[in-house]
C-alpha positions in Angstrom: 82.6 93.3 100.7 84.6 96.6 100.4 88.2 96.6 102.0 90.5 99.4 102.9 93.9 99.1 102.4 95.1 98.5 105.5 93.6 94.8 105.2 96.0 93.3 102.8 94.3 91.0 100.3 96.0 88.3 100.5 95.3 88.6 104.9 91.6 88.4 103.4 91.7 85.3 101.5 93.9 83.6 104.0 91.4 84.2 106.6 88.6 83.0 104.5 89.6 79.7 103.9 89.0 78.5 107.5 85.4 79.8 107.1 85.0 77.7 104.0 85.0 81.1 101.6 86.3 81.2 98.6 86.8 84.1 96.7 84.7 84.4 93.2 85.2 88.2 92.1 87.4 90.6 92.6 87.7 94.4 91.6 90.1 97.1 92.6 89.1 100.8 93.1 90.8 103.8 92.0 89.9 107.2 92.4 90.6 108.3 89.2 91.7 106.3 86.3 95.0 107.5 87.0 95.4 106.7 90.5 96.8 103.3 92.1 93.9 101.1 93.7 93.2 102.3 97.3 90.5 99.8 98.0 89.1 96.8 96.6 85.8 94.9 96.6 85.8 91.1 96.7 83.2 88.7 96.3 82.7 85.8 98.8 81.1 82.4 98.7 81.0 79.5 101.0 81.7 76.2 100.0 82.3 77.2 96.0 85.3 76.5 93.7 86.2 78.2 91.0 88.5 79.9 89.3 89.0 83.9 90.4 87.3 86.9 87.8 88.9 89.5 88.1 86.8 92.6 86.6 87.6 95.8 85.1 88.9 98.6 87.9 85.9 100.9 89.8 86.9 104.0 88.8 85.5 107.0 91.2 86.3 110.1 89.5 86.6 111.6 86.5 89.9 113.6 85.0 87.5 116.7 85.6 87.2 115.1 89.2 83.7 114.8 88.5 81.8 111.5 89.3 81.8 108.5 87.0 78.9 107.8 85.9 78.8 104.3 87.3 80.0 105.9 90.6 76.8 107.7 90.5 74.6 105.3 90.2 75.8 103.8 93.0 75.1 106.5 94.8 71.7 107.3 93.3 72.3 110.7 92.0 72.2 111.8 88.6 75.7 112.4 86.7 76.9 116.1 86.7 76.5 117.7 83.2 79.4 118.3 80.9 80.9 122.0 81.0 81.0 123.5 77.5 84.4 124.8 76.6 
């Protein structure tokens, strides 16, 4: 589940726990490394306890403003190639 920022995480969670869904993962996503988290993706199960992971950030771009590589395989596409300098 990807959220926008306007959904406040905590809103999230306390409307999950009516419907029995607790939250297992969480990971916040930054445009660039430098960047504040704008979104964030968490991880949903019903009827599971546990205690919270909370993984590295999803980083979108690169200081070049390339794609991150893991940003491209998400989207399918091959990373852009280095420019020599």
């Amino acid at each position: 589940m990807l959220h926008l920022p306007r959904i406040k995480l905590a809103e999230l969670f306390a409307e999950a726990v009516p419907l029995k869904l607790a939250p297992l993962r969480l990971r916040l996503v930054h445009d660039t490394a430098q960047s504040g988290g704008g979104m964030f993706m968490v991880e949903l199960a019903k009827g599971r306890r546990g205690d919270l992971i909370v993984d590295p950030p999803f980083i979108v771009r690169d200081a070049e403003g390339r794609y991150t590589a893991e940003m491209c395989k998400v989207m399918g596409i091959e990373p852009a190639e280095e420019k020599e300098g």
